[in-house]
C-alpha positions as CSV (number, residue, x, y, z in Angstrom):
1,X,0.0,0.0,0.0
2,X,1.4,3.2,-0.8
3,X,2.0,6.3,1.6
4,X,-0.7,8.5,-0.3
5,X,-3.2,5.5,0.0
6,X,-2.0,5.1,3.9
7,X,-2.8,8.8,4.7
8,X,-0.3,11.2,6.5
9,X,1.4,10.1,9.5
10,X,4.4,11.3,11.4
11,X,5.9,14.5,12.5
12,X,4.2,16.3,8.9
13,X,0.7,15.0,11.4
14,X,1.9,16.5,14.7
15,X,3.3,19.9,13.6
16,X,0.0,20.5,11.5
17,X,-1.9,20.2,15.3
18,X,0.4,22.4,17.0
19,X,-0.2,24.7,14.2
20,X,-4.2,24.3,14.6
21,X,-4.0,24.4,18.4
22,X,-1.6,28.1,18.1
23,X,-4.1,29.3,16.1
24,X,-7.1,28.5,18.1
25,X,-4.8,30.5,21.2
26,X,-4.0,33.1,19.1
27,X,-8.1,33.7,18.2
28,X,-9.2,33.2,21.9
29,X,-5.9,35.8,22.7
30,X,-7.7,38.4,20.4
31,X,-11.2,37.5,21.0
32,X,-10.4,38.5,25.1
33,X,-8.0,41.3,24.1
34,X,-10.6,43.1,21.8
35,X,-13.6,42.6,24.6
36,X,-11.9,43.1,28.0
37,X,-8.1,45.4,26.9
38,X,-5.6,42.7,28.1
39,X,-5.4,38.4,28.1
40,X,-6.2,36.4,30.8
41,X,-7.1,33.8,29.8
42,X,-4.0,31.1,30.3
43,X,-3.8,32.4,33.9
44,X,-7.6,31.9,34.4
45,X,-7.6,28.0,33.1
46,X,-4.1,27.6,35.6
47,X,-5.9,28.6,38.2
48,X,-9.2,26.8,37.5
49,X,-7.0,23.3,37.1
50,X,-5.1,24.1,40.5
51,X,-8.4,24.7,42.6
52,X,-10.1,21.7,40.7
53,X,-7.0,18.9,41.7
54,X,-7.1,21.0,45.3
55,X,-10.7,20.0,45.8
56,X,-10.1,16.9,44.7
57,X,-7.4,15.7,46.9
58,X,-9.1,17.2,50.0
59,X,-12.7,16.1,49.9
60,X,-13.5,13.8,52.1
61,X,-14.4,11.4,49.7
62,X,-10.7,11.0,47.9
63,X,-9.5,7.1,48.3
64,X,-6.0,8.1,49.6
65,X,-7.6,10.4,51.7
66,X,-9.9,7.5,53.4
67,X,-6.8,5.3,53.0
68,X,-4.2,7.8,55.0
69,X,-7.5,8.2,57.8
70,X,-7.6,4.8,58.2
71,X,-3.8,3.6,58.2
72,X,-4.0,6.9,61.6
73,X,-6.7,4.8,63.1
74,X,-4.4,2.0,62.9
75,X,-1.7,3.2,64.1
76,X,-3.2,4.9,67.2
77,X,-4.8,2.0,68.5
78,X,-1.4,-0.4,68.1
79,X,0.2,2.7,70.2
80,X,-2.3,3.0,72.5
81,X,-4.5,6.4,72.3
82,X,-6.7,5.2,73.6
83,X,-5.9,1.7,75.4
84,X,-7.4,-0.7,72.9
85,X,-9.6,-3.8,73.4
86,X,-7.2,-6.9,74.1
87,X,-6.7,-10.0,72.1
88,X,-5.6,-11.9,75.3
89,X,-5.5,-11.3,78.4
90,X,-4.3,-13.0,81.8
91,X,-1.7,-13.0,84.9
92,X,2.0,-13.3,83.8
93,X,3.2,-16.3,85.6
94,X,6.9,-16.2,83.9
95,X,9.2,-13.3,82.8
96,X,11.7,-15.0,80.3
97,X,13.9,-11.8,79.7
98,X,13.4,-8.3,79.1
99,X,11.1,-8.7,76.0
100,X,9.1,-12.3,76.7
101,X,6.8,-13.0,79.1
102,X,4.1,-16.1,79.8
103,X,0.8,-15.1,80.1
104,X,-1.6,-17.8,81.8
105,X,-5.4,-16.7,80.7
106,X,-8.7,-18.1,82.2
107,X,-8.8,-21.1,80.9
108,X,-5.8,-21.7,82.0
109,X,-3.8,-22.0,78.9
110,X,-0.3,-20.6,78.7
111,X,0.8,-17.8,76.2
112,X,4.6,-16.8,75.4
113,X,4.3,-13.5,74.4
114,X,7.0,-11.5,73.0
115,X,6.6,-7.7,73.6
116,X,5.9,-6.0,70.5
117,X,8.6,-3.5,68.8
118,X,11.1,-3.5,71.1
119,X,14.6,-5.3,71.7
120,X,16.1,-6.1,75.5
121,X,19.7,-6.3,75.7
122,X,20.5,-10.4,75.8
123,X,21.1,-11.9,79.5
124,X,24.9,-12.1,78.4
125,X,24.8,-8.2,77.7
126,X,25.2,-5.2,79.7
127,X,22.0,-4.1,80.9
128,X,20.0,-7.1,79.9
129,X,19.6,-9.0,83.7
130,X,18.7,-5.5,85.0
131,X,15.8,-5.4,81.5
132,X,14.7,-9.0,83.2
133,X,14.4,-7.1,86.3
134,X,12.6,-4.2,85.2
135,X,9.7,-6.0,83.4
136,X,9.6,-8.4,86.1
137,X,8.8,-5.5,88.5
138,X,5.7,-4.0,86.2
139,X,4.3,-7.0,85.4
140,X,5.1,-10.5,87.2
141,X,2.1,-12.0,88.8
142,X,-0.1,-9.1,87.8
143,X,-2.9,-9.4,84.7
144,X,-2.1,-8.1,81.7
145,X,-4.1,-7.4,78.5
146,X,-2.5,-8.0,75.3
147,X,-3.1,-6.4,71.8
148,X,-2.0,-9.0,68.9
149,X,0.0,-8.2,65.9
150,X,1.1,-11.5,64.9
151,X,2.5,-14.7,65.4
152,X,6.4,-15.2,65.1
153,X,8.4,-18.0,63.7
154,X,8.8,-19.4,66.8
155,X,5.0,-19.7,67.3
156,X,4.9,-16.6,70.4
157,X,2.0,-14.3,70.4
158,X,3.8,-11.1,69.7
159,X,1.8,-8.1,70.7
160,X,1.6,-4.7,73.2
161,X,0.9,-5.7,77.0
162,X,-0.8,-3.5,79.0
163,X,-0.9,-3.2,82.6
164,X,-4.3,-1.6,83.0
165,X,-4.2,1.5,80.9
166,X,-0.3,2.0,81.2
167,X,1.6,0.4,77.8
168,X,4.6,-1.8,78.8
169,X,6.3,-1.9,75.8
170,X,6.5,1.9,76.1
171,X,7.9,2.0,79.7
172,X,10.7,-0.6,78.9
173,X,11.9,1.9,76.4
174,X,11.2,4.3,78.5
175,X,13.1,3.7,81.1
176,X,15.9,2.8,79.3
177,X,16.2,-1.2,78.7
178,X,14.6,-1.4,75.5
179,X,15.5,-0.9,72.5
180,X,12.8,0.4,69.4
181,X,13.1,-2.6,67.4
182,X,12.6,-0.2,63.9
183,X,13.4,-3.6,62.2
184,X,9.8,-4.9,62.8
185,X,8.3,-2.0,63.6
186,X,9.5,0.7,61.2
187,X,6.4,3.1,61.2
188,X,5.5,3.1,65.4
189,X,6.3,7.1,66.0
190,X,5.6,6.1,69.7
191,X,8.4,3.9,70.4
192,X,10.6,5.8,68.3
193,X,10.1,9.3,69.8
194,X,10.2,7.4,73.7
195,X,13.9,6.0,72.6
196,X,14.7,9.5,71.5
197,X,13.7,11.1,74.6
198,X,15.9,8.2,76.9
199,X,18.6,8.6,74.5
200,X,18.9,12.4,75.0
201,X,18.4,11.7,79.0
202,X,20.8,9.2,79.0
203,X,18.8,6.3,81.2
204,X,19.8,3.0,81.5
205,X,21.4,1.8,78.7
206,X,22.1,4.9,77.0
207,X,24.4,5.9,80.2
208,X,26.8,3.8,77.9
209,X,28.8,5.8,75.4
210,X,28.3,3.0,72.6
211,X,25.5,0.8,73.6
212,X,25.7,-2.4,71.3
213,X,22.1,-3.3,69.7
214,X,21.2,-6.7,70.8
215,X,20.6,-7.7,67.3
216,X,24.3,-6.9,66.2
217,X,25.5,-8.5,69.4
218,X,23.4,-11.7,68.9
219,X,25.1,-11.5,64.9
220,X,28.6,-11.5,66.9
221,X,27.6,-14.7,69.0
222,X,26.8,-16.9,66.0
């Protein structure tokens, strides 16, 4: 088939639209020009598609809008504003280290539960016997509520405990013996902002000039 029988195509097509389009701006240009003394009109349909994409992204309606809202929700009730209805709850009969703890519920079945975004120094570390000791103050032999995130490889409940309204993961960091475990829990602004604020008081474990994260020190025991 022939080029003639094929019809016009490539760049001769495009520059004839830019052409049409120039001088359909050009006619609006004098059409505004001759009724009103001066051009607006390319400011006027800037400002038109601004406000329009503006209303768009900010009505209520707008799917990430809804989506950001809800991811909020989410995150405050893992962090704890306010204290959240609890997947498990019971007396913690055993405090394993600074991190794990066995919960016994009302049916008397045993839980291991491993705290939720944080990281105790190990027993063999500085600090990590006086982490044992710290979590086995707030919580041993008191009942807990627990809010569930998952279930690890090692088949533990891993979640946030709660002594009554106060969140234990929190005060372990808190205080000093916890690490924020940003490994697992890369988007909590709760633990991450409490570590800040031991960090820049120096407690506990940041007395220590260089304090070694337990997961690099467990990386040096293997």
């Amino acid at each position: 088939m022939s080029r003639r029988a094929r019809g016009k195509t490539g760049p001769g097509r495009g520059r004839k639209a830019l052409r049409n389009l120039l001088i359909v701006m050009a006619a609006i240009s004098l059409l505004q020009y001759t009724s009103k003394g001066e051009v607006t009109w390319p400011v006027d349909a800037y400002h038109k598609v601004v406000t329009t994409l503006g209303d768009y992204a900010t009505r209520p309606a707008a799917g990430w809008r809804r989506a950001s809202d809800k991811l909020e929700k989410m995150g405050a009730a893992r962090e704890g504003h306010p204290t959240p209805d609890f997947d498990l709850s019971g007396r913690v009969v055993r405090v394993a280290d600074g991190d794990t703890v066995s919960i016994l519920d009302s049916s008397k079945t045993q839980h291991k539960v491993r705290l939720y975004g944080i990281d105790t120094p190990e027993r063999d570390q500085p600090y990590g016997k006086a982490a044992k000791r710290v979590l086995s103050t707030l919580v041993s032999g008191k009942t807990v509520g627990v809010v569930v995130v998952e279930t690890d490889d090692y088949g533990r409940t891993v979640g946030t405990v709660y002594l009554q309204d106060k969140n234990i993961n929190v005060a372990m960091i808190e205080s000093g013996h916890a690490w924020w475990y940003r490994h697992y829990a890369p988007h909590n602004r709760l633990l991450a902002a409490t570590e800040q604020q031991a960090r820049e008081q120096g407690l506990g474990l940041w007395s220590e000039r260089s304090p070694v994260p337990p997961w690099d020190w467990r990386r040096g025991r293997r």
